[in-house]
C-alpha positions, 0 to 999 in steps of 0.5 A: 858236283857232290857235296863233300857232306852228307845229310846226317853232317846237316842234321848234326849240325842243325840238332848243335844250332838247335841246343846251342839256342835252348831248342831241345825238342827239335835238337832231339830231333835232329841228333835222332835224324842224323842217327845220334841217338845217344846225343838224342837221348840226352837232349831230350832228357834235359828237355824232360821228354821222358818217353823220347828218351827211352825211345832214343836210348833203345834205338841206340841199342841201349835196351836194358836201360830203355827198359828201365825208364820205362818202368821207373819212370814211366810205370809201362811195364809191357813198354819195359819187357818189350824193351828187353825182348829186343835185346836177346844178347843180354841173356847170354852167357858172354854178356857180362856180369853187369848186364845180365844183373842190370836186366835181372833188375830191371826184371824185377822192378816190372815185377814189382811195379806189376804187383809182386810181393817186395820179397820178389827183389830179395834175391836180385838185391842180394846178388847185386850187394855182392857184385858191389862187394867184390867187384872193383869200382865203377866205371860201370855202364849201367847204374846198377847201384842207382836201380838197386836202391830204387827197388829197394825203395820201391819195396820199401826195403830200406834195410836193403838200401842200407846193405846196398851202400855198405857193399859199395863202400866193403868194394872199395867205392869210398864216394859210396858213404856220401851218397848213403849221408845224401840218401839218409838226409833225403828221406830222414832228414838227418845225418848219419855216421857210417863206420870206415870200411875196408875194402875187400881187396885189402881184406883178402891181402891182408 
């Protein structure tokens, strides 16, 4: 008689036992058995098992963001562009927006991380503060605003950090002041005042 249930139920289940009971690097690897990669993904981040995470979330077809875990997180750039090669999607022109700057950025970012110049990140930084600017916020699906201020940073570009949370704040994401507060606490230790913006869908109804 065939049972009703086939192997990736079982290893579903064994992967929720697994997390149920703090056992992330076996869940991990029973979510990736039963094909549940994004689950993967998540347990082995928590676990703080960064390479099995970028693994994961490439397999999910996550590649841009594989990508960038493997150059932020890990500094492997050649595991970064191999990442992006896999994902020939992301350069046509019906990708989207969001993707093509995610993939310009993390483009950048093995740049960087490779040695070039911190005036290399200007270009992309720019285009990103105007999506940020005139797009309407998020739910976004990929952490364009996190991998910007990153790069900023990674060309210690804090001026570019600065126009990165006032273009979120003028497109109208106000939880945009309070994370440049937390950024500015963070690495200056101090509290900053930032000026109320208008949102740019105000401005152009006005």
């Amino acid at each position: 008689m065939t049972s009703p249930y086939d192997a990736d139920w079982a290893w579903n289940q064994a992967a929720h036992c697994y997390e149920l009971d703090g056992q992330l690097e076996e869940a991990g690897r029973c979510y990736a058995n039963a094909r549940q990669f994004r689950q993967a993904a998540r347990v082995f981040r928590a676990a703080g098992n960064v390479r099995a995470t970028a693994a994961m979330e490439s397999r999910a077809e996550r590649y841009t963001v594989a990508a960038w875990i493997y150059v932020h997180e890990l500094g492997d750039v050649d595991a970064a562009r191999t990442s992006l090669q896999a994902d020939p999607l992301s350069l046509t022109p019906t990708a989207g927006t969001e993707l093509l700057l995610g993939r310009r950025l993390v483009e950048v970012r093995c740049d960087l991380a490779a040695g070039a110049p911190a005036e290399t990140a200007l270009p992309v930084l720019a285009d990103l503060q105007n999506y940020l600017a005139t797009e309407q916020p998020p739910i976004r699906a990929l952490h364009v605003e996190d991998w910007g201020i990153a790069i900023a940073e990674a060309a210690n570009r804090f001026d570019q950090v600065a126009l990165t949370f006032a273009a979120a704040l003028r497109g109208g994401d106000p939880a945009a002041g309070e994370r440049w507060r937390r950024w500015a606490q963070d690495r200056y230790g101090q509290r900053i005042v930032i000026p109320q913006a208008t949102p740019a869908a105000t401005r152009e109804a006005a």
